[in-house]
C-alpha positions as CSV (number, residue, x, y, z in Angstrom):
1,X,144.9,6.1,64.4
2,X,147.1,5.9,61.8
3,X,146.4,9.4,60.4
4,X,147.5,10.5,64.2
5,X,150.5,8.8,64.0
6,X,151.7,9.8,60.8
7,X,151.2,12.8,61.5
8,X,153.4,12.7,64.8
9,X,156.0,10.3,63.7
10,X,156.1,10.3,59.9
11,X,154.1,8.6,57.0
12,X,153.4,4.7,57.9
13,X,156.4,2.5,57.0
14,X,155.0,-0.4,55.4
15,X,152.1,1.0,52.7
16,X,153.0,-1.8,50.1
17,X,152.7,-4.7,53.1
18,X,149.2,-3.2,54.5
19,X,148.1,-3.0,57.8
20,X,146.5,-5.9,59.5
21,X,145.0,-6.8,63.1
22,X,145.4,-10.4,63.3
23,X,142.8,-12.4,66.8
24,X,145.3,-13.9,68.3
25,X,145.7,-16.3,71.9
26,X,147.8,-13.7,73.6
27,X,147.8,-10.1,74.2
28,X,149.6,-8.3,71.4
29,X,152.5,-8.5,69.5
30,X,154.2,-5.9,67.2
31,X,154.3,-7.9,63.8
32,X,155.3,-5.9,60.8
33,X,152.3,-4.9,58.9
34,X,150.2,-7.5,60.8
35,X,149.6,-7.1,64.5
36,X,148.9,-9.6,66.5
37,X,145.6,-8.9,69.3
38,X,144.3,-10.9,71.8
39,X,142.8,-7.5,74.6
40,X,139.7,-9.1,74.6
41,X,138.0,-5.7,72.6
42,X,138.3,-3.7,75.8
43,X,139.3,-0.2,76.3
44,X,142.3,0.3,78.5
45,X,144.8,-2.4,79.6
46,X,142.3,-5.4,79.7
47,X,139.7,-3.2,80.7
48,X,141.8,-1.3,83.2
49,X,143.2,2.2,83.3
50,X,147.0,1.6,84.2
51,X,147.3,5.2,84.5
52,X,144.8,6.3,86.9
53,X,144.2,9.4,85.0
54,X,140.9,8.3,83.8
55,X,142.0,8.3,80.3
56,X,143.9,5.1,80.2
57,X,140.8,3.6,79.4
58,X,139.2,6.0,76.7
59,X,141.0,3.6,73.9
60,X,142.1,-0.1,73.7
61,X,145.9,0.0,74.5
62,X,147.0,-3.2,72.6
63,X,145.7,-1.5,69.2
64,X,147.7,1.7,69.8
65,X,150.4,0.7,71.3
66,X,151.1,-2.3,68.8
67,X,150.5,-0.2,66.1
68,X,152.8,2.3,67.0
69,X,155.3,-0.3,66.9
70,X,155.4,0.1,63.1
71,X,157.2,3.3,63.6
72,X,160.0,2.4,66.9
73,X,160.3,-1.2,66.7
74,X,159.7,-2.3,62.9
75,X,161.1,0.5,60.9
76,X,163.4,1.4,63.4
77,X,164.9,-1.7,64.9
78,X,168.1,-2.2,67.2
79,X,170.8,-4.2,66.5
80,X,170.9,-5.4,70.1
81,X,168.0,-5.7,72.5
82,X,170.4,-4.5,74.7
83,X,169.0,-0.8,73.2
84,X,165.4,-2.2,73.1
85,X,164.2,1.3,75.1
86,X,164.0,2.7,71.7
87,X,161.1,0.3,70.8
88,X,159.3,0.3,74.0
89,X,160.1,3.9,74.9
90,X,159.2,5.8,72.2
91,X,156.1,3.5,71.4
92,X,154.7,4.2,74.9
93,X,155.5,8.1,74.5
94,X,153.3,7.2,71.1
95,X,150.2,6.5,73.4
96,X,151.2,9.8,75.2
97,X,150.7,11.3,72.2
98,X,148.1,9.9,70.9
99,X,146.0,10.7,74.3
100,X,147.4,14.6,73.3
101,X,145.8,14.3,69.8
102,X,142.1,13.0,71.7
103,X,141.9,14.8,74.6
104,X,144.3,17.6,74.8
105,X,147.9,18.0,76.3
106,X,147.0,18.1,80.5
107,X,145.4,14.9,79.7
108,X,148.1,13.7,77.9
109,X,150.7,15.2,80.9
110,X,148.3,13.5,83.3
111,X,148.7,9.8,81.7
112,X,152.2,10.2,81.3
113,X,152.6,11.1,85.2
114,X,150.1,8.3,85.7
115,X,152.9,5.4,84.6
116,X,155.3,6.9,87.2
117,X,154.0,4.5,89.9
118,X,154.6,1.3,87.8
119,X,158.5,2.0,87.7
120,X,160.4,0.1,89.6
121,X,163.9,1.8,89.4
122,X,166.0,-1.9,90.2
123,X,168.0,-2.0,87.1
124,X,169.5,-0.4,84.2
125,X,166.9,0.4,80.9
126,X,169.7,-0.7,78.8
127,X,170.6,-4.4,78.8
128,X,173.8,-6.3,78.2
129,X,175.2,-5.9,74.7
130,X,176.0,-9.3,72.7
131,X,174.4,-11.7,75.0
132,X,170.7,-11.7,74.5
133,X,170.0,-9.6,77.5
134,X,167.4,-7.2,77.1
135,X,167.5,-4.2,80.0
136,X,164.5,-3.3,82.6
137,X,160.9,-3.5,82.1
138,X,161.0,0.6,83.0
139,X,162.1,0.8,79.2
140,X,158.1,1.0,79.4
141,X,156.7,3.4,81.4
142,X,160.6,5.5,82.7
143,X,161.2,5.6,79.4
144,X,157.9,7.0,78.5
145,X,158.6,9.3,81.1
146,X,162.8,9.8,80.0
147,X,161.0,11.3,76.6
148,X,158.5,13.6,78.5
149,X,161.2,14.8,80.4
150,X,163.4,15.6,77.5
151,X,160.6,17.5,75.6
152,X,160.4,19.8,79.0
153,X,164.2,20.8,78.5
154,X,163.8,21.4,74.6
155,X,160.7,24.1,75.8
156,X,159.7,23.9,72.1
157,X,156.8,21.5,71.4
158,X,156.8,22.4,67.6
159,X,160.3,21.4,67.3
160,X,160.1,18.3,70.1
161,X,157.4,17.0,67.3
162,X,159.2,17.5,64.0
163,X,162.3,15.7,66.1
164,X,160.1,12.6,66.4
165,X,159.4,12.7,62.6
166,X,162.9,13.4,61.9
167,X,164.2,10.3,64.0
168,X,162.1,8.2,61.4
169,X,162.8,9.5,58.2
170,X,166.1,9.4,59.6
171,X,166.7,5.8,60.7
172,X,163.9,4.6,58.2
173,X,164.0,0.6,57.4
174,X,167.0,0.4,59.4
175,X,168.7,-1.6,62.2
176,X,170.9,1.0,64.6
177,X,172.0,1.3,67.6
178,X,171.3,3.8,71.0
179,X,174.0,5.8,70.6
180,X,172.9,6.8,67.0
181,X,169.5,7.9,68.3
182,X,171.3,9.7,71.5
183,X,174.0,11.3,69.5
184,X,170.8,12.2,66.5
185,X,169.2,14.0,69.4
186,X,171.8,16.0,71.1
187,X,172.9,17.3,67.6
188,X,168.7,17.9,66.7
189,X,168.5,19.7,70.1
190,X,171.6,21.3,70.2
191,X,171.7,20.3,74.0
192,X,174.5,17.9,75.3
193,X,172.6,15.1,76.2
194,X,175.1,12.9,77.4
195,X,175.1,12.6,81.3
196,X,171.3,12.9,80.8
197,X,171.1,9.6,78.5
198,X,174.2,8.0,80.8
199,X,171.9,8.9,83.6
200,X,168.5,7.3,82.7
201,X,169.1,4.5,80.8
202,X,172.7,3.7,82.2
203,X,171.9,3.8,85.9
204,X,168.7,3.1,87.8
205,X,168.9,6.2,90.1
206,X,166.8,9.0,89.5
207,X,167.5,12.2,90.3
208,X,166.8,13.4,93.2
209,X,166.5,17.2,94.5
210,X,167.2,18.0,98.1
211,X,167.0,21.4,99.3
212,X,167.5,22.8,103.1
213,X,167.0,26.0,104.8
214,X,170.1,27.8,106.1
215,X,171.3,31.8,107.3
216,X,168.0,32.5,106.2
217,X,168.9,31.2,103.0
218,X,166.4,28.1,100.7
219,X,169.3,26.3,98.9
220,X,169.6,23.1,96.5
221,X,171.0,20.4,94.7
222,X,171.3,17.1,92.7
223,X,171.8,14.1,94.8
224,X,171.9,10.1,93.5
225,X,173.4,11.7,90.2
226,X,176.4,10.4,88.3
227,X,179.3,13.0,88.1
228,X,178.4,16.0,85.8
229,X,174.6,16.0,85.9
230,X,173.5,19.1,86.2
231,X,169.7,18.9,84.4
232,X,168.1,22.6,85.0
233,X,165.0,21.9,86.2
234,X,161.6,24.1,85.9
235,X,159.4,25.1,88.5
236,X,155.6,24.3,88.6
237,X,153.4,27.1,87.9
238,X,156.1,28.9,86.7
239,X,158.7,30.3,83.9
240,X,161.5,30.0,86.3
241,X,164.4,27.7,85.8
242,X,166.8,26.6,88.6
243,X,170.1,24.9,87.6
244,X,171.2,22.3,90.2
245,X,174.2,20.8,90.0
246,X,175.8,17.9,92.6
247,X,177.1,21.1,94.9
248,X,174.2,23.4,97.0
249,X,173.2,26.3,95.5
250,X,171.6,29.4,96.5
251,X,168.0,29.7,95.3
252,X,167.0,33.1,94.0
253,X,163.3,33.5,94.0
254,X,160.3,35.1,95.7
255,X,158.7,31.4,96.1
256,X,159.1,28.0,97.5
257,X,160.9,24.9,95.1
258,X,158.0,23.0,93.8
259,X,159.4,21.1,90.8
260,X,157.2,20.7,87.4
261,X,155.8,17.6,87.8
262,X,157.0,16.9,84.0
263,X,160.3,16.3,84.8
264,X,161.0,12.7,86.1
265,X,162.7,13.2,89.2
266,X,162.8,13.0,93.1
267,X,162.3,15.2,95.5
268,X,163.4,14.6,99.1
């Protein structure tokens, strides 16, 4: 496991403190360099495949998920847990990956796909800054989902991985905020990111695409979108890219709109 992870997210963080799984009375907890784990030795979430892409329970959760902690939540550590999404976020894209490393990438598409159901969508993923307030449980599994979605627009999975090493060499040992890691991504992508972040984390709407059949015409759009959004959008068996916007456009293609089931949105 932690060959895997160093590999995907950089060397381990804390080689001089060691790396200890401690029994403990509860779950899990992401201790630096000493992890606390209570799973009762099961595979899956107690036992359980959250996902219900039969490979939620190929691996006990609490060691991988803790563990990956050491990365996005011990070396990298936000100021305010206001921005705690980047813990929980990119430590439950970690288990995405690490399913990827075990079982191949359609498995590790199916598990990430497999969390949509357990978002909620109520409130926004980032909390409220200088009062304790940490924002929505969907920092979890949306955000999870937020990272998937952003490796579909970067269409480069060699440079989406050496990104996720580069945000810990980066921020190594050190307390930051989101807007360091949004604004480190945009510039590493070279795509403005900004109503995408303002979005997913700032709102809890998720795009949604509507489309509607008129003068013989298929068009579409963006609705439940702040102003600006305009995320292109790839199509499911397919190389095509649309690029909807909050205004209908015409579709130009020899098929129907089925949307990649990568992407985290809405389709009504």
């Amino acid at each position: 496991m932690i060959n895997e992870f160093a590999d995907r997210m950089g060397p381990y963080p804390f080689y001089e403190d060691g790396f200890k799984l401690v029994d403990a009375p509860y779950l899990g907890m992401e201790h630096q360099s000493g992890i606390a784990y209570g799973s009762q030795y099961r595979n899956g979430y107690l036992g359980k495949d959250r996902t219900q892409s039969g490979f939620g329970d190929k691996f006990d959760f609490i060691i991988i998920h803790e563990s990956a902690h050491e990365w996005f939540g011990n070396s990298i550590t936000t100021k305010d847990i206001a921005d705690m999404w980047v813990h929980e976020a990119f430590t439950t894209y970690a288990e995405v990956m690490y399913v990827e490393n075990q079982f191949g990438k359609d498995a590790a598409n199916a598990y990430v796909q497999g969390l949509q159901p357990l978002i909620k969508n109520t409130s926004n993923i980032i909390g409220n800054y200088g009062i304790n307030s940490a924002g929505s449980r969907d920092m979890y599994y949306k955000g999870a989902n937020i990272i998937h979605t952003l490796r579909q627009l970067m269409e480069d999975d060699v440079k989406f991985k050496k990104m996720i090493k580069a945000l810990n060499k980066e921020f190594y040992h050190q307390t930051i905020t989101t807007e360091q890691i949004e604004n480190f991504i945009s510039n590493y992508t070279g795509i403005d990111l900004n109503e995408f972040f303002n979005q997913y984390l700032r709102t809890p709407n998720v795009p949604t695409l509507v489309t509607k059949n008129a003068n013989g015409q298929l068009y579409y759009k963006w609705t439940n979108v702040i102003d600006g959004f305009d995320m292109p959008l790839k199509l499911k068996h397919s190389t095509q890219w649309i690029y909807p916007s909050a205004e209908w456009k015409i579709f130009e293609g020899n098929s129907e709109i089925i949307a990649d089931p990568n992407f985290y949105i809405f389709v009504n």
